[in-house]
C-alpha positions in Angstrom: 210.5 189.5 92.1 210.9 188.2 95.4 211.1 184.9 94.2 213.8 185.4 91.7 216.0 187.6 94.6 216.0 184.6 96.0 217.3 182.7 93.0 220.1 184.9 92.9 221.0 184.6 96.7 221.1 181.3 97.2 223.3 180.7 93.2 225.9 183.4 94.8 226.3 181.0 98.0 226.1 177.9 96.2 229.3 179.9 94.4 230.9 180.8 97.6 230.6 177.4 99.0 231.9 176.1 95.6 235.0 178.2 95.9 235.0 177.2 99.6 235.1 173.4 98.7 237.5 173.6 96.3 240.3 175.6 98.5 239.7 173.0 101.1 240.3 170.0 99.1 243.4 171.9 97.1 246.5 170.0 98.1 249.0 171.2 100.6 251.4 169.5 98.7 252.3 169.6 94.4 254.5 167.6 92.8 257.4 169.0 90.7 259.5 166.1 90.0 260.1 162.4 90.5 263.9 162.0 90.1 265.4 158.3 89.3 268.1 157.1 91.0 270.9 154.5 89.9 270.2 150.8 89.7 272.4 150.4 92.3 270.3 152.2 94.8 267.7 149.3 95.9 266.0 148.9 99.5 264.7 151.3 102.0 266.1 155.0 102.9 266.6 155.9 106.5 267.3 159.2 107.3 268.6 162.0 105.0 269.3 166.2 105.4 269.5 168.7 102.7 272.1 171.4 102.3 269.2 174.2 100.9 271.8 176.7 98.9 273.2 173.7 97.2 270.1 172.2 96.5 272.1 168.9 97.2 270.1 165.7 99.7 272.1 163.7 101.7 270.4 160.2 102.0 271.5 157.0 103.5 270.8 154.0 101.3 270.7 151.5 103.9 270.1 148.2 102.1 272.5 149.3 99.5 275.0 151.1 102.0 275.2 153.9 100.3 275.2 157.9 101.1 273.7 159.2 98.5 274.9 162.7 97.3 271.8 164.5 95.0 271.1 167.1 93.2 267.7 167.8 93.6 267.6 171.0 91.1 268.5 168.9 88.2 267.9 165.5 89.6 271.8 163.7 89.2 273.7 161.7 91.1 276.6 163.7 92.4 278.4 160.4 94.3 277.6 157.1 96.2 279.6 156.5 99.1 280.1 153.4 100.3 279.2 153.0 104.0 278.6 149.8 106.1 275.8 150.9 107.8 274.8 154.6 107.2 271.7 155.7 108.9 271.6 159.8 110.2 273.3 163.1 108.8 274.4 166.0 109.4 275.1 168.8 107.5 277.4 171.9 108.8 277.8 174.6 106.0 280.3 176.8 107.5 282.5 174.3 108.4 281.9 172.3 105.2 281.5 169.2 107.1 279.5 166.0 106.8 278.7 164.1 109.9 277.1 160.1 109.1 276.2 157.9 111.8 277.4 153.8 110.7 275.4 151.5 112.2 278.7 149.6 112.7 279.8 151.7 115.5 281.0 154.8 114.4 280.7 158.8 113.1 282.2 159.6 110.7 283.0 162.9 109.3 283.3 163.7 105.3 284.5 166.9 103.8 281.3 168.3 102.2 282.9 169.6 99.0 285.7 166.9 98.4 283.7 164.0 100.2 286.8 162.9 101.6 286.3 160.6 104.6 288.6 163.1 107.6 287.4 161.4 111.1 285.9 158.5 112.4 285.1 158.4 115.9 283.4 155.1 117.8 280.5 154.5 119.2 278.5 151.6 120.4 276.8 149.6 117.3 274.0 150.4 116.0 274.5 154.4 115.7 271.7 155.6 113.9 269.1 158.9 114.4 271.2 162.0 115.0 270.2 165.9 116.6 272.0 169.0 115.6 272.0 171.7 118.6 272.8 174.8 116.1 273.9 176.5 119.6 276.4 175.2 120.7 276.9 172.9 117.5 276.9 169.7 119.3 275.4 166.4 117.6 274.0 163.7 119.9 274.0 160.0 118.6 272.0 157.0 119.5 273.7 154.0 119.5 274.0 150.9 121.6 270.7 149.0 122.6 269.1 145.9 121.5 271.6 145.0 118.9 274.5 145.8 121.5 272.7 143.5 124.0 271.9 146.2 126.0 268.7 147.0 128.3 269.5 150.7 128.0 270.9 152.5 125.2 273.5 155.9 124.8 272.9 159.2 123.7 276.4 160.3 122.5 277.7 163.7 122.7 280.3 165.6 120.1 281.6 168.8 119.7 281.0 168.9 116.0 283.6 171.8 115.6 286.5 170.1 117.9 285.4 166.5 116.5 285.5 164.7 119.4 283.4 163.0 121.8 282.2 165.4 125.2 279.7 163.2 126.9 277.7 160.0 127.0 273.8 160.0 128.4 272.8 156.2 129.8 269.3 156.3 129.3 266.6 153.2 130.0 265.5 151.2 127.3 266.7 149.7 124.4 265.3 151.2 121.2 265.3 155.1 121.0 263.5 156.1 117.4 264.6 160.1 117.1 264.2 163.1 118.8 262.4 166.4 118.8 264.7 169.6 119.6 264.7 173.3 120.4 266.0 175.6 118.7 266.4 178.5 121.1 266.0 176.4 124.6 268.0 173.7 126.0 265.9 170.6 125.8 266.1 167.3 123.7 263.1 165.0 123.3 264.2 161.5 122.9 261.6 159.1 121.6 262.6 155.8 123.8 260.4 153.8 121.7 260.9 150.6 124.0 259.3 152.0 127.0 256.9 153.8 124.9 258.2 157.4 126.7 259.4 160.6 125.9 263.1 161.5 128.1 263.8 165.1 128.1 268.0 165.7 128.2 269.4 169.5 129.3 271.5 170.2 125.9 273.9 172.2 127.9 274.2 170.0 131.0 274.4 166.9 129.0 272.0 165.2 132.0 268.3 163.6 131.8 265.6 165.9 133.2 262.3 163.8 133.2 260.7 161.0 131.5 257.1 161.5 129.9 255.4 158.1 129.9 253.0 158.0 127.2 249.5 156.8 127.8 247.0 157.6 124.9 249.1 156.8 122.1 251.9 153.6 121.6 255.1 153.0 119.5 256.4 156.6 119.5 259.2 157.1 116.0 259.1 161.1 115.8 258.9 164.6 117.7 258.8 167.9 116.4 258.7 170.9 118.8 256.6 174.3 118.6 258.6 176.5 121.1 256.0 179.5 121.0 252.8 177.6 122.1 254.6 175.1 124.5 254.0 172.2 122.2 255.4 168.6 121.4 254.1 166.5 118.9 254.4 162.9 118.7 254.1 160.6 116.1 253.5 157.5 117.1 252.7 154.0 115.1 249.6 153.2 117.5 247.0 155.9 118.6 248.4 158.4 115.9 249.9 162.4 116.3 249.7 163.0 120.2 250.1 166.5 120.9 252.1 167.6 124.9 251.7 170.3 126.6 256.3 170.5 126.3 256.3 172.2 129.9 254.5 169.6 131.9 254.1 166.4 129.5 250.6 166.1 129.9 248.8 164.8 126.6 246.1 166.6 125.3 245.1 165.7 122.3 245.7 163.0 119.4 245.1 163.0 115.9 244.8 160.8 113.2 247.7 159.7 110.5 248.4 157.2 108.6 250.7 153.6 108.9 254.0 153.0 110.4 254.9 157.0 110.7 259.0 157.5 110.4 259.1 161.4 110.3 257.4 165.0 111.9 258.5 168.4 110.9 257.1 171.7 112.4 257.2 174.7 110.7 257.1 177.6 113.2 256.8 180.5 110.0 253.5 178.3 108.7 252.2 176.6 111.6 252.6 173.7 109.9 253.1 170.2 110.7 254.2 167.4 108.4 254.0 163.7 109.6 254.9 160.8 106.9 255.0 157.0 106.3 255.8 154.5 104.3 252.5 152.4 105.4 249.7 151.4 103.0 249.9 153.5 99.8 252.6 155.7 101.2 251.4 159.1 102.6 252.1 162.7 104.0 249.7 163.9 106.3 249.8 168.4 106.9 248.1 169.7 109.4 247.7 173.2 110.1 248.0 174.9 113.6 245.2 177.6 113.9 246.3 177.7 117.6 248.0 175.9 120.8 244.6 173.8 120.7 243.1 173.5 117.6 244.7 171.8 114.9 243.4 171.5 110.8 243.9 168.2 108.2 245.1 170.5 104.9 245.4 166.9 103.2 246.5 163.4 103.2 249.2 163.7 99.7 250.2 159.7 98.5 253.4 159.0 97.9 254.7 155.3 97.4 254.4 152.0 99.2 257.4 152.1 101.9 258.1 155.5 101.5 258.5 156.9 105.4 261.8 159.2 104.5 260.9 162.7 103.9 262.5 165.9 104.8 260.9 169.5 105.2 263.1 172.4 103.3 260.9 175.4 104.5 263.7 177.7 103.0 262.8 176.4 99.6 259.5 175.8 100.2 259.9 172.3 99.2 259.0 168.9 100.7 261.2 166.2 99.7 260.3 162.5 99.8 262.5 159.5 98.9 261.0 156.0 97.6 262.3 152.9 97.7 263.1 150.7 94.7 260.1 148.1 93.7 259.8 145.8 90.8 258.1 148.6 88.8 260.6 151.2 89.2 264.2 152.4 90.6 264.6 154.1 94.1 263.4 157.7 93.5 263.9 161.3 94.8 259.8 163.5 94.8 260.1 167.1 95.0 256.8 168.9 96.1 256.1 172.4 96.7 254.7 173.5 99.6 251.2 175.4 98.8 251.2 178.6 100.3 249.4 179.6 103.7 245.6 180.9 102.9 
């Protein structure tokens, strides 16, 4: 009797540990869709936004100098518009307002609905990642640099609503690859990628703060912010996802991720972090939080070859990822849904 008790015992555990295994290895991410795009969509992606209601992406097509108007519910085209250089967006609903940085030294402002071209206002060449500060609606623009044969670079200020330039932030270094942002303080994380260091900007000041040299990890692309537990994540191209204490800068922690990382999303409602890449087989890597300290692998989901540009749309629950064109196959738009929190 004894003997079989124990039969029973340990086939009940063996289940639990089963069931265990399997949630573990479930993947964060599912795939819904793979979208085509036009033939006339070849090359890389840089950045893109998503208006959420719509269900409508805003990519820039780089290679192709396009920005690409989808609709990701029923996967068409809506319109290609022909840019020089585009590179980041932003989206303003209530105004119904596009904002596109051109690598060619400029932003320029579309009418959302009509995708009429209203504004362009100049900037140093080589404008390219953009922030949105939903508090006082002011976008800040890299531009200048290397390709202006510059040692330092600009962090350009607008008043999105106004449309016009209010300040210009001269920081070190000639490369600055993103930013990380709060949403209800005042700081700016600006990756300066040259100098391999984090400058913090006052939002409402429009002035640098401090500079966070970065020592365990190298080649920093991407930042991403958790306000509650004073935290700032890093993704960086050498040494992998560095996690700061965002008060002090000190690093803590890194974690592993895949190749040549080009974005980082935080979800503050999940405790979730996104980081992907277009290295190797193409990847996103989700992490969970469990707290300020202790961090979780959910999964490494494969994507495609080149595919770094992704976008979190926590309102949807949806992850979006966008593919370059190959021999294969045409550019492509992947929409995933987000597995819920256990």
């Amino acid at each position: 009797m004894k003997r079989e008790i124990l039969i029973a015992l340990l086939g009940g555990l063996l289940q639990v540990f089963s069931r265990g295994a399997g949630a573990a290895n479930a993947p964060p991410l599912r795939l819904l869709h793979r979208y085509d795009l036009p033939a006339q969509v070849k090359g890389h992606f840089d950045h893109f936004t998503v208006d959420a209601a719509g269900k409508r992406l805003f990519g820039t097509a780089v290679d192709s100098h396009f920005l690409v108007v989808f609709d990701f519910a029923t996967g068409k085209v809506i319109r290609l518009i022909h840019m020089a250089i585009p590179r980041g967006v932003v989206y303003r609903p209530r105004l119904g307002r596009l904002y596109v940085t051109d690598g060619s030294g400029s932003l320029r402002i579309f009418d959302s609905r009509t995708y009429a071209l209203l504004k362009v206002l100049p900037v140093e060449i080589d404008a390219d990642p953009v922030a949105y500060d939903a508090a006082t609606g002011r976008i800040f623009v890299v531009n200048g640099g290397e390709k202006a044969h510059q040692a330092y670079s600009y962090v350009t200020v607008f008043d999105s609503a106004a449309e016009r330039q209010i300040g210009n932030i001269k920081l070190a270094g000639n490369d600055i690859e993103d930013f990380g942002i709060e949403r209800r303080g005042v700081r700016l994380f600006a990756n300066v990628e040259a100098l391999n260091q984090v400058d913090v900007i006052n939002m409402r000041t429009l002035k640098p703060m401090t500079a966070w040299h970065l020592r365990r990890a190298r080649v920093n692309y991407g930042a991403a912010v958790d306000e509650r537990d004073h935290r700032l994540f890093v993704a960086c191209r050498q040494g992998g996802l560095l996690v700061l204490d965002s008060d002090t800068g000190r690093e803590l922690q890194t974690l592993p991720i895949g190749a040549d990382t080009d974005y980082i999303a935080f979800d503050p409602r999940s405790r979730r972090i996104y980081v992907s890449g277009g290295g190797g087989h193409g990847w996103v890597d989700v992490y969970q939080e469990e707290d300020a300290d202790h961090y979780r692998l959910l999964g490494e989901v494969t994507t495609e070859p080149g595919a770094a540009t992704s976008h979190l749309v926590a309102a949807l629950g949806e992850y979006i990822v966008m593919t370059p064109s190959s021999r294969q196959r045409p550019a492509q738009v992947w929409v995933y849904r987000i597995a819920s929190v256990k």
